[in-house]
C-alpha positions in Angstrom: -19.8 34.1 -12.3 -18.7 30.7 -13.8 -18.7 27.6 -10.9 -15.3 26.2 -10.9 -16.0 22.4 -11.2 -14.8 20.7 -7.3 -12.6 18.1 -9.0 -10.7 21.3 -10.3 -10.4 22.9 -6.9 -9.2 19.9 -5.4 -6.4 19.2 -7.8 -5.2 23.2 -7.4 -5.5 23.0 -3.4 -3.1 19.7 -4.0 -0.5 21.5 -5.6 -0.5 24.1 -3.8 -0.1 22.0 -0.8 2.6 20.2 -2.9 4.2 23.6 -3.7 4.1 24.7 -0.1 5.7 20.9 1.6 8.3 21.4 -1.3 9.4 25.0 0.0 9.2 24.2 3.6 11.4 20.8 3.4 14.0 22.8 1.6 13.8 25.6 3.8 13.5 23.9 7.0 15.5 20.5 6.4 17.8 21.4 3.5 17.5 17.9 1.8 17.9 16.9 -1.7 14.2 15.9 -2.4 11.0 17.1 -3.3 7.9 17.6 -1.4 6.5 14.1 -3.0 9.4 12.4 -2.5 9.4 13.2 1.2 5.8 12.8 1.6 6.3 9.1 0.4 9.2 8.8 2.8 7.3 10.3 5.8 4.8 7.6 4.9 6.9 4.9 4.8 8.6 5.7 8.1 4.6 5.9 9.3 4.2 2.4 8.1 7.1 0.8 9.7 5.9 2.7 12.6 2.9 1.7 13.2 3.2 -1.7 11.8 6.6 -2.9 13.0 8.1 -6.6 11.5 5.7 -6.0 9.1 6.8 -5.9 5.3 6.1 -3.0 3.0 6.6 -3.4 -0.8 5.7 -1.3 -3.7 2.3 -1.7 -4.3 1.8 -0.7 -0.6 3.2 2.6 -1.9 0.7 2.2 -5.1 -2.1 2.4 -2.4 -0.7 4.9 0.3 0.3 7.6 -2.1 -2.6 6.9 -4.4 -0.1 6.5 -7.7 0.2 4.1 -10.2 2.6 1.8 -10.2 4.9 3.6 -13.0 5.0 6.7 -10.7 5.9 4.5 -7.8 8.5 2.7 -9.4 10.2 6.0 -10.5 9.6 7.4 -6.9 11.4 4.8 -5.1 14.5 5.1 -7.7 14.6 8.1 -6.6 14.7 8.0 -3.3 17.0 5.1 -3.1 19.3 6.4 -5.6 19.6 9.3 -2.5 20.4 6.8 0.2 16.8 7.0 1.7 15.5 3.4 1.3 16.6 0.2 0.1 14.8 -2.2 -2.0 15.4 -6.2 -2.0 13.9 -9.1 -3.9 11.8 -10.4 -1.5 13.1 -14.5 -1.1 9.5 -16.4 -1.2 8.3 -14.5 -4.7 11.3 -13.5 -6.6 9.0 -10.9 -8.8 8.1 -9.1 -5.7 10.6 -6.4 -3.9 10.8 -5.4 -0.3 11.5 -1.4 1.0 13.4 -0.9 3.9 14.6 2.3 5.2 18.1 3.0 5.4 19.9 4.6 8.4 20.1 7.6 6.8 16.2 7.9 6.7 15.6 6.6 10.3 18.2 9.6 11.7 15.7 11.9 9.9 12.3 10.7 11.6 12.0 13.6 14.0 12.9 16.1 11.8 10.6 14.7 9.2 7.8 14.2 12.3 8.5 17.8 13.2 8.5 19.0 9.6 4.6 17.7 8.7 3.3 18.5 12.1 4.0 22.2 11.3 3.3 21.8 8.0 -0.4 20.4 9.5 -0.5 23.3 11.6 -0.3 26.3 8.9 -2.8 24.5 6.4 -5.1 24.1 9.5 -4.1 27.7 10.5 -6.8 28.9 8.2 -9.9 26.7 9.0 -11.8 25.9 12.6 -12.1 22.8 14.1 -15.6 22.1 12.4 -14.1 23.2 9.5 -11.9 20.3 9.5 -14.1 18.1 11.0 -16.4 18.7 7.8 -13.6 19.4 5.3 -12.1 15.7 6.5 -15.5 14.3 6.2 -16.2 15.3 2.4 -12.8 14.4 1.6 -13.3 11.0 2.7 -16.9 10.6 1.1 -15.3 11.9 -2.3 -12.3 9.1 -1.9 -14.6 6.1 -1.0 -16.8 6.8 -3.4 -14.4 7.2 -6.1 -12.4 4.1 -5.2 -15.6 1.9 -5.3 
C-alpha cells in the first residue's frame, strides 16, 4: 500500500476541520459566515483580548491566519461588508488600515467562545492527552521549520 505523503494528510485534516467549523457555526449560531470567516473573527476578538489598546491591522491577520495578503484583504471585505469589523486608515501612515470590531461582533464573543471550545472538544474527542501533547508538538516543529 502507497504512503500518502504528510503534507497531503495535513491539508485533508484542514479541510475537514474547515468543513466541520463551517457546519457547526451554522448549525449552532445561525450566522451568515463561513467557517474561515469566523475563525478569523474568533481570532481577532482573541487579539483584542489579550492585547487590549493595542492596534491590529491587516498584516496582523496575514500572520495569524497564515494567508496572504490577497486572501486577507478579501476576508476582511467580507466580514465588514456583514457588519462584523470596521476598518480605518490608520492617521500616522495613511497606506496602513486599522480593524476594529464592531458591536455586533463583541455581542457575539461568548457565543463565538462557546462555539470553538466545543468545537476543541469533539476534534480532541478522538485522541488522548499524549496524543495531543505529541500531535501539538509535531505540528509546531513542521510550522517553525517551514517558516524559517
Amino acid at each position: 500500500m502507497e504512503k500518502t505523503p504528510i503534507g497531503l494528510q495535513i491539508k485533508q485534516t484542514s479541510h475537514c476541520i474547515r468543513r466541520y467549523i463551517d457546519e457547526y457555526i451554522n448549525k449552532n449560531l445561525n450566522l451568515d459566515f463561513t467557517g474561515t470567516e469566523g475563525l478569523a473573527l474568533g481570532r481577532i476578538m482573541a487579539f483584542f483580548k489579550n492585547h487590549p489598546g493595542e492596534i491590529l491591522n491587516p498584516c496582523d491577520v496575514v500572520g495569524f491566519m497564515n494567508i496572504n495578503k490577497s486572501a486577507a484583504s478579501k476576508l476582511l471585505t467580507n466580514l465588514e461588508s456583514k457588519g462584523y469589523i470596521e476598518t480605518f486608515k490608520d492617521e500616522e501612515d495613511g497606506r496602513s488600515k486599522k480593524i476594529l470590531l464592531t458591536q455586533k461582533s463583541i455581542e457575539l464573543k461568548d457565543e463565538f467562545q462557546k462555539c470553538f471550545n466545543s468545537i476543541d472538544k469533539e476534534i480532541e474527542s478522538c485522541l488522548s492527552n499524549k496524543d495531543i501533547e505529541d500531535l501539538t508538538r509535531l505540528l509546531n516543529t513542521i510550522q517553525s521549520h517551514l517558516a524559517d
